[in-house]
N, C-alpha and C positions, 0 to 999 in steps of 0.2 A: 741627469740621465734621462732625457726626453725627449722630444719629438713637439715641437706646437704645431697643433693641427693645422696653421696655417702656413705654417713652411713644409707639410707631407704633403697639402695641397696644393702646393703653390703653380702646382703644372695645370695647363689646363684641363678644366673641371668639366667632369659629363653631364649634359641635363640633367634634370630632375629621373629617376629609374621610373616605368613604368610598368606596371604587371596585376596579376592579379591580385586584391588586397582584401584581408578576411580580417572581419573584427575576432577579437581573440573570444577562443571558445572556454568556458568557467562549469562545466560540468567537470568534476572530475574523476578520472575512474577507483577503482578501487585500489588499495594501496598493500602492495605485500610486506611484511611484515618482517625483521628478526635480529632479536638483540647481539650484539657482540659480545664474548667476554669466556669467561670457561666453560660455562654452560650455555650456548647458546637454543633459543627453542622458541615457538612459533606463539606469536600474539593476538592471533586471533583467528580461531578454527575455520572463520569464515573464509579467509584468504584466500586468493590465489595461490598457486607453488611457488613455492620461495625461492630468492636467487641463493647464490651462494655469497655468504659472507665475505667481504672486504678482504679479510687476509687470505682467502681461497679463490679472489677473481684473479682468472688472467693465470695459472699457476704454471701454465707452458710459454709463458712470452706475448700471450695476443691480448692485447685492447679489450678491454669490456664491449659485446656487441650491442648494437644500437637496436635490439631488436625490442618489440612487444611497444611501439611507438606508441605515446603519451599517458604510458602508465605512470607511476610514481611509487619509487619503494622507499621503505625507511629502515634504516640503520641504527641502532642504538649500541653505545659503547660503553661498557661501564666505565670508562678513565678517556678524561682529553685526551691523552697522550695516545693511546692508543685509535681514538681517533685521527690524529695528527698522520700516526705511521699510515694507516689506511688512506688517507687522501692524498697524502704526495704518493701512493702508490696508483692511487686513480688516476690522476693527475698524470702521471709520468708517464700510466699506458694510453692514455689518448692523447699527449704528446709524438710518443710513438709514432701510433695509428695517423696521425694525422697527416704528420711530418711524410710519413713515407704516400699515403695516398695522394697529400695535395702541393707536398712540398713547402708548405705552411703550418703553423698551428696560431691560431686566432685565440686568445682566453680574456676573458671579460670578466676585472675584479671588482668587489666589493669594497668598504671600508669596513668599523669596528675590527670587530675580536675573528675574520674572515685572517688577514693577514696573519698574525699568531696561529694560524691553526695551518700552515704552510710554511712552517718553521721546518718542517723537516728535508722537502726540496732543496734546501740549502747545505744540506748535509751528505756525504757518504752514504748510499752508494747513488742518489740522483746527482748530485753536486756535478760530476763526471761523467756522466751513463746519458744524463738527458742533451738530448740537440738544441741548446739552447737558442741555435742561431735562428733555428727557424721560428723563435715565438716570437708572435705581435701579440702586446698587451693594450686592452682598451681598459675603460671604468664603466661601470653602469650607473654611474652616478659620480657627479664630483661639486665641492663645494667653491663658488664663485667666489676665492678669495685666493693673495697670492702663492705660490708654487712651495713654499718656505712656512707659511701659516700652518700654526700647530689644528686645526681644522681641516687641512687640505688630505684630500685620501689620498692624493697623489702623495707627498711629505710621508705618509704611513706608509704604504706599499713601498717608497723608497727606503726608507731607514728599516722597516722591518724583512724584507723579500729581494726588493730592485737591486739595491745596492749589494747583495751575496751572490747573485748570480750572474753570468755573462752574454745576457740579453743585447743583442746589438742596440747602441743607443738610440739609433731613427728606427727603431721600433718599436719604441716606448710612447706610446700617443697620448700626453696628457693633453689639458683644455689649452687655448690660450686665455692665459688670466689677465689679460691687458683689457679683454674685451669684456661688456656688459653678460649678464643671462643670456640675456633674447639673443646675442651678438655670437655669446661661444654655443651657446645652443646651435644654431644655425652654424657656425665654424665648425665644430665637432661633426656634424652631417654631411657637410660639402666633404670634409676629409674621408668619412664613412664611403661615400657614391664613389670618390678618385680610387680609392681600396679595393671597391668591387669589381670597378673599372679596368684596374691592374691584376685582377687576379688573387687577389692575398685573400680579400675577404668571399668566404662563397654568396651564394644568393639560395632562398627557396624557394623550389619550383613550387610548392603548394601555396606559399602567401604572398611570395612577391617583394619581402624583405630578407633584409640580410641575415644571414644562419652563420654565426660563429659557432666557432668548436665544442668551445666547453665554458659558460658561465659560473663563476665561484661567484654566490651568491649569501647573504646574512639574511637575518630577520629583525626586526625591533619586536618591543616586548610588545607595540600594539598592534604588530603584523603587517607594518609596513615593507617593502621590501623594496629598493632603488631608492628613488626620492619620489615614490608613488605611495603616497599616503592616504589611511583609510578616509569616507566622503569628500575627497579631494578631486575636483574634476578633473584631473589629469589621468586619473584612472580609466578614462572614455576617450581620452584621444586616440584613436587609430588610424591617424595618416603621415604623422608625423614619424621619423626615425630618432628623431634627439626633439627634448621641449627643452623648457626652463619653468619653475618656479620662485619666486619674488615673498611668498608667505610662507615657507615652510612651518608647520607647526613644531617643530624640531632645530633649534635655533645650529647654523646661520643660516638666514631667510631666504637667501638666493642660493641656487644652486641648477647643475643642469640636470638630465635624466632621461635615457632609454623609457623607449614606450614599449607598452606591454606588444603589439606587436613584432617588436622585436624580440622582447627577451621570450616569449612564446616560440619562434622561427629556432632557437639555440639548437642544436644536436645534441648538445648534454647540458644539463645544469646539476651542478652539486649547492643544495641550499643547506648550509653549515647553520646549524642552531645549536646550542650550548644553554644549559643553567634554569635554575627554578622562578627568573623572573619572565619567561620566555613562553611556562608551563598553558598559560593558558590562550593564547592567539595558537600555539600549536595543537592544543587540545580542538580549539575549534575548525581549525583546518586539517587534521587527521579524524576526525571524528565520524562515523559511519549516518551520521544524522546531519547532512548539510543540506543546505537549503541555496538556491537563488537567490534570495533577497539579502542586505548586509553583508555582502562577501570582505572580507578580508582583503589585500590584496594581495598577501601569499596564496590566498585562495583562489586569485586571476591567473596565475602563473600556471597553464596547461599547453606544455608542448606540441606544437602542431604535426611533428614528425620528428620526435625526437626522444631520451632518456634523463627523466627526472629521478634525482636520489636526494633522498632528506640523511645527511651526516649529524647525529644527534648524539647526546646522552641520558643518561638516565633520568637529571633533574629535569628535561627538557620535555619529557616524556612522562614526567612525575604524574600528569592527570588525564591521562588516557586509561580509559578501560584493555583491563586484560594484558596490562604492560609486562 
C-alpha cells in the first residue's frame, strides 16, 4: 500500500524550488503548561495562559487554530490511553481543517511507539467521520532497508495505522528501497518539488520550504528526533529537503531524513513522548534554564509559523519541576 517516490515523480520534474531560505531558529519561547486527567491544573505559575485541554479543543467542530505562531504547549496525561483518544482527536480536526481549506491534508509520520499512539483513528467514530481520501502520508525519516524489513517504518505504519484505513494507495509515499541513501534521499526530494508543483504539498512563504499539515513526531531517550541526531552534522544542514545518513549511531546505519528546515516550515507538529526512559532529554528541553550551546535536537525543532504541542505523560514528564 505505496507509492515509490519514483513513480509519483515520474512526470516531469520542476527545478530545483527557489525562495527564501532561513537557517532554522533554536531559541525557544516559553512553553504553556497543563496536565490531563481529573484534576487538571497549571505547572508553572510562570506561564503563559493555558490552552484548553485535548479533550476540550475544538468542542463546536473547528480545528484547533494555528494561532500564537512558534509557541510550544505541553500536554501531559496521566494514562496512554487517554493520550491516544486526544490525538486522533487532533488529528482528525486538522484533517478536517485542512481537507476542506486546501483540498488536501499532507501528515508526516514518525516510527517507534508514534504509530501505537494512533490506534485510535482506526476506530469508531474517525474510522467513518475522517476524509480519508484526501491524506498524503510522508515519513520524516525512513530506514534504507526493504519495504517488508521488520526495521522499515514504512512495514510499522503499515501493519499498525496504513493497512485500517482507506488512504488511496498512490498517496502513500514511501522511499524507493532499490535505491542507495544518497539515491532515495535525493528520490524522496525530486518527489517532494513534483508535490508542491501539483498542489498537494503547500510551500512557506516565510522559509521557502515545504509546510506540511501536521507532523507526528517521537523522541529517542537521547533527544533525537527524525534521523537527526545529537552532535551529528546533519543537524546544520539547511538547504537540503531530504539527506541521508550512512552512520547512524542507532543501528541501521543508513537511513534518509527531513532537514530541520523542513520539519520547522510544518503548520503543526504533535511531538508524542511517552515513558520514564525519555524523562530526561525532555526535562532538558522543557526546562526554563536553556541555553545555546548543546542543544538537543528536539530542542532545534521551533516552528517558523506554525503550532507545536508536546503529547506526553506523566513518566515523561517525571523530572520537570513543578509537574
Amino acid at each position: 500500500m505505496s507509492t515509490s517516490v519514483s513513480a509519483a515523480a515520474a512526470a516531469a520534474f520542476p527545478p530545483p524550488l527557489t525562495g527564501r531560505r532561513q537557517q532554522p531558529a533554536y531559541r525557544v519561547p516559553a512553553i504553556r503548561r497543563r496536565r490531563i486527567g481529573s484534576r487538571p491544573h497549571l505547572l508553572s505559575s510562570s506561564a503563559q495562559p493555558l490552552f484548553l485541554p485535548a479533550a476540550a479543543m475544538a468542542t463546536d467542530g473547528a480545528a484547533p487554530a494555528a494561532s500564537d505562531a512558534g509557541s510550544k504547549k505541553l500536554l501531559i496525561f496521566d494514562a496512554e490511553e487517554d493520550l491516544a483518544v486526544s490525538l486522533a482527536k487532533y488529528t482528525a480536526e486538522l484533517s478536517a481543517k485542512f481537507a476542506a481549506e486546501r483540498g488536501a491534508f499532507t501528515a508526516v509520520l514518525s516510527g517507534g511507539s508514534l504509530i501505537k499512539a494512533l490506534r485510535k483513528l482506526t476506530e469508531p467514530p474517525y474510522l467513518d467521520s475522517v476524509d480519508w481520501s484526501k491524506w498524503h502520508v510522508f515519513w520524516v525519516d525512513e530506514r534504507v532497508v526493504p519495504k517488508d524489513h521488520e526495521d522499515s517504518n514504512y512495514k510499522l505504519a503499515l501493519d499498525g495505522f496504513l493497512s485500517k484505513v482507506p488512504i488511496p494507495t498512490g498517496q502513500v509515499y514511501a522511499i524507493n528501497d532499490a535505491l542507495s541513501a544518497e539515491g532515495a534521499a535525493d528520490d524522496y526530494e525530486t518527489c517532494l518539488k513534483q508535490l508542491v508543483k501539483n498542489g498537494v504539498i503547500a510551500m512557506s512563504a516565510a522559509t521557502g520550504f515545504p509546510k506540511f499539515d501536521l507532523m507526528l513526531l517521537g523522541m529517542g531517550p537521547d533527544g533525537h528526533i527524525a534521523s537527526l541526531f545529537p552532535g551529528h552534522p546533519l543537524v546544520n544542514e539547511n538547504q537540503k529537503w531530504v539527506t541521508y545518513i550512512k552512520d547512524s549511531p542507532k543501528p541501521p546505519p543508513e537511513r534518509i531524513t527531513f532537514t530541520f528546515p523542513v520539519i520547522n516550515s510544518s503548520a503543526y507538529i504533535a511531538m508524542v513522548v511517552t515513558g520514564a526512559g525519555k524523562a530526561g532529554a525532555v526535562q532538558k528541553a522543557l526546562s526554563d534554564k536553556q541555553t545555546s550551546s548543546d542543544l538537543l535536537p528536539v530542542e532545534m525543532a521551533v516552528l517558523q509559523d506554525g503550532e507545536f504541542t508536546w503529547f506526553t505523560d506523566k513518566e515523561a514528564v517525571s523530572m520537570l519541576q513543578n509537574k
